[in-house]
C-alpha positions in Angstrom: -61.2 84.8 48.0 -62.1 82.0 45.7 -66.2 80.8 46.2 -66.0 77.4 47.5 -67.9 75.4 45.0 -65.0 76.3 42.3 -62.4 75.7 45.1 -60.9 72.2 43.7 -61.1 73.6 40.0 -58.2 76.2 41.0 -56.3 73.7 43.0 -56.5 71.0 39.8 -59.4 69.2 41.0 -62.9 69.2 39.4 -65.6 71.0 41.0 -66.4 71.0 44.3 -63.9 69.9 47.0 -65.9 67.3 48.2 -66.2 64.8 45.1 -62.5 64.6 44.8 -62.0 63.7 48.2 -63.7 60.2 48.1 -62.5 59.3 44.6 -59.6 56.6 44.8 -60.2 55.2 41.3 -61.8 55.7 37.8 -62.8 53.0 34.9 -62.4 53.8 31.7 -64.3 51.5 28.7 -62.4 51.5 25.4 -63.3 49.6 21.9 -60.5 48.8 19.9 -61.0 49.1 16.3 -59.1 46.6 13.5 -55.9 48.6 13.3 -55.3 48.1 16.9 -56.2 52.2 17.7 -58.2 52.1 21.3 -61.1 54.4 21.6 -62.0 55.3 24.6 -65.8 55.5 25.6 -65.4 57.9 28.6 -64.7 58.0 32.2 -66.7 57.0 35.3 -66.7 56.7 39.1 -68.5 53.3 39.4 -67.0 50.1 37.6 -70.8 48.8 36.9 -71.5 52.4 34.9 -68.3 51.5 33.1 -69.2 48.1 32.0 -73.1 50.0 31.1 -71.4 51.9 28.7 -69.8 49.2 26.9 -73.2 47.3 26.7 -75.0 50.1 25.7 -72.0 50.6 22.4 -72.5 46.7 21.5 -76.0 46.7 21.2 -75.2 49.3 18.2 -72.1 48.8 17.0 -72.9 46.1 14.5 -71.7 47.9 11.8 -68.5 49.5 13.1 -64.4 48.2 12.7 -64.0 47.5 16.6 -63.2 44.1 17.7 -62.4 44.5 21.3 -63.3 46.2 24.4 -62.1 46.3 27.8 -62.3 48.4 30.9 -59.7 49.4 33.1 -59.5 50.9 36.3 -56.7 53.4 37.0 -55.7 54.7 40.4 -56.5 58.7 41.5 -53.4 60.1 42.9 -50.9 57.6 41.9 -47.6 58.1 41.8 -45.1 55.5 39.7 -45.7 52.9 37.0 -48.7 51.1 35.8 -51.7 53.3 37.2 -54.1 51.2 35.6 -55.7 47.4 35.6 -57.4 45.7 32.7 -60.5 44.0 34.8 -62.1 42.3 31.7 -61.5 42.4 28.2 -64.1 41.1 25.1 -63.9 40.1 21.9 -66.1 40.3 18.8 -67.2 37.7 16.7 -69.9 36.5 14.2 -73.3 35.0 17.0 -73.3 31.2 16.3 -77.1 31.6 16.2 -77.8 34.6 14.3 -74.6 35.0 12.7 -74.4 39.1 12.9 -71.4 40.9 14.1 -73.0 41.2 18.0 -71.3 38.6 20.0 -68.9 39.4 22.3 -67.5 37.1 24.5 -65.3 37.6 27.7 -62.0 36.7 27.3 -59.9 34.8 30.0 -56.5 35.1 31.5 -53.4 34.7 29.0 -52.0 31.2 28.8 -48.4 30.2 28.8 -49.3 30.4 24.8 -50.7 34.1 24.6 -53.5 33.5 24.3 -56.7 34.3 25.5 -59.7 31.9 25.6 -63.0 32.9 26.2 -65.6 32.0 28.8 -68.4 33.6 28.4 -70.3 35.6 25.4 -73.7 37.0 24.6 -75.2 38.4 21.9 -76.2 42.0 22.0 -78.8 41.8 19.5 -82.5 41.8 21.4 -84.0 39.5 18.4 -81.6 36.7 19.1 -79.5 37.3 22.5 -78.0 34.0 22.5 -75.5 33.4 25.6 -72.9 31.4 27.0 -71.7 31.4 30.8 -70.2 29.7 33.7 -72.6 27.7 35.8 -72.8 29.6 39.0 -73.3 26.4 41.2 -70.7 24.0 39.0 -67.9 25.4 37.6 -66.6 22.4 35.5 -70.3 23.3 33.6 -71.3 25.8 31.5 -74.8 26.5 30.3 -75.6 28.2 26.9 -79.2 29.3 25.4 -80.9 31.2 22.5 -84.4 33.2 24.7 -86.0 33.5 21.3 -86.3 29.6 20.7 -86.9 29.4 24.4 -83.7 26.8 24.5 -81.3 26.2 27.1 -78.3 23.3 27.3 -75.7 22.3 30.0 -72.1 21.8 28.7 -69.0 20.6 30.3 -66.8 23.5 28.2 -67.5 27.0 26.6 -66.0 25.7 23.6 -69.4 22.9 23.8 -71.2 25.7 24.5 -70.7 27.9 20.9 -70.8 24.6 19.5 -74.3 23.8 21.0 -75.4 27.1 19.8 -74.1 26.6 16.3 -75.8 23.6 16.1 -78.9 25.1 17.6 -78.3 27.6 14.2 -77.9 24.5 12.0 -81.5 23.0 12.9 -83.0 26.2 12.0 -81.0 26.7 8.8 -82.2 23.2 7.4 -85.5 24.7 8.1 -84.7 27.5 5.4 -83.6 30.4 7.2 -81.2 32.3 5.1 -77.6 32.5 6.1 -76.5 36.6 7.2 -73.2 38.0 8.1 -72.6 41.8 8.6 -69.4 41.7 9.5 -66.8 42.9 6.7 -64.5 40.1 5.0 -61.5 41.0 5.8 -62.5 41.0 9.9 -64.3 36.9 8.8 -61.2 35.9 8.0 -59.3 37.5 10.8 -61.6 35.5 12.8 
C-alpha cells in the first residue's frame, strides 16, 4: 500500500491528495529578454504571488536584457487548445524622472494597429519611484507623481502623464543634476 501523503505523487499529482484537489489554475511570471526568449520566473497558486514575483525581479533587474514581462494564467486539467491567458503584460523603458532602466509600464489591449499602449507605469527604483495611473474615481484622468519631490499632477492622458514627469525631470536637470541611463544602446534605440 502506498502512505497517503505520497498518494498524488504516484498518481501524477504533487504531494498530498488534497492540494491538487482545489487547484483549478496556476500563474506563471515570465521576463522576456531582447531576443524575444521568455524566461519564466516560476509557478504559483495565487495570481497576487505571481505579480509579487515580477515586482520583486524589477526592482533588480536594472542591469539585465529583459524588456517585458507578463503573467499568465493556465487552466489545471485542461484538455484542448489554448490552456493559458495573458492577464497583463509590461514593458520596460528608460523612468522619465530618473532616467534608469526601472520603469515598467502596463501595457493595454492591442489596437486594430498592433499595438499596445500603455496605461500605467512605475518605477521600481525606491530612490525615485515615479508613477503613472488611472484615476480610480475618473477614468478620462490620470494622475502621475515623483514621492521623492513630494509632487503629484492630474492629467487627462497617460501619454500627459510621462510627459508631466519628464518635464518634472527637466526642472531638476536645469538645476544641474547630471543626466544617467543604464540601459544598453542598442535597447535606447529600440525604444
Amino acid at each position: 500500500m502506498i502512505p497517503r501523503k505520497y498518494y498524488a505523487t504516484f498518481m501524477g499529482g504533487m504531494g498530498y491528495s488534497g492540494v491538487m484537489a482545489d487547484l483549478n489554475q496556476v500563474f506563471m511570471p515570465t521576463v522576456v529578454d531582447v531576443d524575444g526568449k521568455p524566461t519564466a520566473l516560476g509557478v504559483t497558486s495565487k495570481e497576487s504571488d505571481a505579480w509579487d514575483v515580477l515586482r520583486a525581479f524589477f526592482a533588480r533587474a536594472e542591469d539585465t536584457e529583459f524588456i517585458e514581462a507578463f503573467v499568465e494564467a493556465w487552466e489545471v486539467d485542461f484538455i484542448g487548445e489554448e490552456p493559458n491567458n495573458e492577464l497583463g503584460r509590461m514593458r520596460r523603458r528608460p523612468c522619465p524622472i530618473c532616467e534608469r532602466s526601472s520603469f515598467w509600464e502596463e501595457l493595454g489591449e492591442i489596437t486594430f494597429k498592433g499595438e499596445r499602449k500603455g496605461i500605467s507605469g512605475r518605477c521600481h527604483r525606491p530612490e525615485c519611484s515615479a508613477w503613472i495611473e488611472q484615476n480610480n474615481i475618473e477614468d478620462e484622468r490620470w494622475d502621475c507623481g515623483w514621492p521623492a519631490a513630494q509632487w503629484t499632477k492630474r492629467v487627462e492622458s497617460y501619454n500627459l502623464g510621462f510627459r508631466g514627469l519628464v518635464e518634472m525631470r527637466g526642472a531638476v536637470t536645469a538645476a544641474g543634476r547630471k543626466r544617467h541611463s543604464t540601459m544598453s544602446k542598442e535597447i535606447m534605440e529600440d525604444l
